[in-house]
Structure formats: structure tokens, C-alpha cells
N, C-alpha and C positions, 0 to 999 in steps of 0.2 A: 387608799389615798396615801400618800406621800407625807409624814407626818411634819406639821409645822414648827419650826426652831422656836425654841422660847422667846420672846419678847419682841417678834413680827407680829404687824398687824393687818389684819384682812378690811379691804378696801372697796366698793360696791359701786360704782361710775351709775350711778340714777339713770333712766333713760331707758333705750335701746342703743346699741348701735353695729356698727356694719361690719358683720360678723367676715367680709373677705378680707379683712386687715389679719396682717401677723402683728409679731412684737415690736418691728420701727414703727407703725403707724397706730400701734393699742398706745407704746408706751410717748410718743409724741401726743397721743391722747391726756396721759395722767400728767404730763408736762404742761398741757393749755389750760387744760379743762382743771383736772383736780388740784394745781397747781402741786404736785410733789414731784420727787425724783425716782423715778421708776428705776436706777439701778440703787436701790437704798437697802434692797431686801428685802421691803413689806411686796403682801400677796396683793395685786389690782383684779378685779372680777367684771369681768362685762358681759353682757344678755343681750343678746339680736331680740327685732323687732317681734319676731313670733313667739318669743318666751323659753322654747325648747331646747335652747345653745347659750350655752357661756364659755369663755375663753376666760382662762386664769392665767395671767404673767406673772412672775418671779426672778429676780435674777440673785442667783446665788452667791457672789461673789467671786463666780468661776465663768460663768456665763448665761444667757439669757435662754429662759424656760416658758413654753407656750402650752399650755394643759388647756384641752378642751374637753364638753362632755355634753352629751345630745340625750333629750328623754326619749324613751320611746312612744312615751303617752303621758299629758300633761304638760305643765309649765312651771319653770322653777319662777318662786316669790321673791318679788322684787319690791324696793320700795318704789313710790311715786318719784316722777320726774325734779318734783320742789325741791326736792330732797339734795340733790346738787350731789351731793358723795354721805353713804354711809361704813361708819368703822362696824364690823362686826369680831368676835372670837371665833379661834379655832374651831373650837367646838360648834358654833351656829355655821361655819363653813361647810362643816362633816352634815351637818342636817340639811344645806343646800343643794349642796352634791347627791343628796339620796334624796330629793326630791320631796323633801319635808317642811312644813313652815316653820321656816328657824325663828320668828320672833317669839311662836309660842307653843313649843311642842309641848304632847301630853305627856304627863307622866304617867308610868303603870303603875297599877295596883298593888301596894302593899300590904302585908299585914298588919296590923298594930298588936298584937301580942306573939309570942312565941307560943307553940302547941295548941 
């Protein structure tokens, strides 16, 4: 993954929606809907209806970036529709993108002592 600039924030459009849009019609989306400014720099994330595709917009300040990623089995976690828009971290993004539940991954096994 494309690592994220410091002090961008990642953005989750609740719902599903209609994964044959590119970046006029996502980011005319984050304009109605999320009320923000999609050439701002923050990451926008959206999820078609089957769960298995999301489209991530960005615009760099050089121009407009459309990353998409399809599981091969499974459904990336999404919140409920109520939810209108949620802010997440880079890092819960990286856990998206691998098809992990970013609200509460596990953590592994540590030791508690040395030796």
C-alpha cells in the first residue's frame, strides 16, 4: 500500500454504493453526501453493495487518484449505514485493505518475561 502523509485522514462513506463511478462521480459523492472537499488530501473509501470492492480516492495535490481492491473471498468490514461517515487511521486502513476487522484486531502473543 501506498503509505499515508502524515496528518490525512481516512474517510468511510457508510453504505454501499455503485462501484461503476470513477473519481468525478465518488468525489461529487464526498461533496453531497459527506459534505467535504475531496481535493483536500484526505483518503475517501467506499464499498459496493456485495462487500468485496472498495474504491479509495485521494487527490494528491498533483492530481486525482482512484485505488481500488477486490477480495477474493470474503467481505471487507464496514460500518452500518446510520453511521453517515466514519473517520478511521492509517493504520485501521492497512487492516481494511487485508481484509481484517479494523475496529478490533487481535493481538498476538507475547511473553511477559524474558528467558
Amino acid at each position: 500500500m501506498i503509505p499515508v502523509p502524515v496528518g490525512v485522514k481516512v474517510w468511510l462513506a457508510t453504505g454501499h454504493t455503485d462501484m461503476r463511478k470513477g473519481f468525478p462521480g465518488l468525489s461529487l459523492m464526498v461533496q453531497e453526501t459527506l459534505k467535504r472537499d475531496p481535493m483536500c488530501g484526505h483518503l475517501f473509501v467506499f464499498r459496493g453493495r456485495g462487500g468485496g470492492l472498495i474504491k479509495v480516492i485521494w487527490h494528491d495535490g498533483q492530481g486525482a487518484c482512484l485505488f481500488t481492491k477486490k477480495l477474493e473471498r470474503g467481505r471487507f468490514v464496514w460500518p452500518s449505514a446510520a453511521d453517515g461517515s466514519v473517520v478511521i487511521t492509517p493504520a485501521q486502513l492497512g487492516y481494511l485493505l487485508e481484509g481484517i476487522d479494523w475496529r478490533m484486531p487481535q493481538k498476538t502473543w507475547r511473553p511477559t518475561a524474558a528467558g
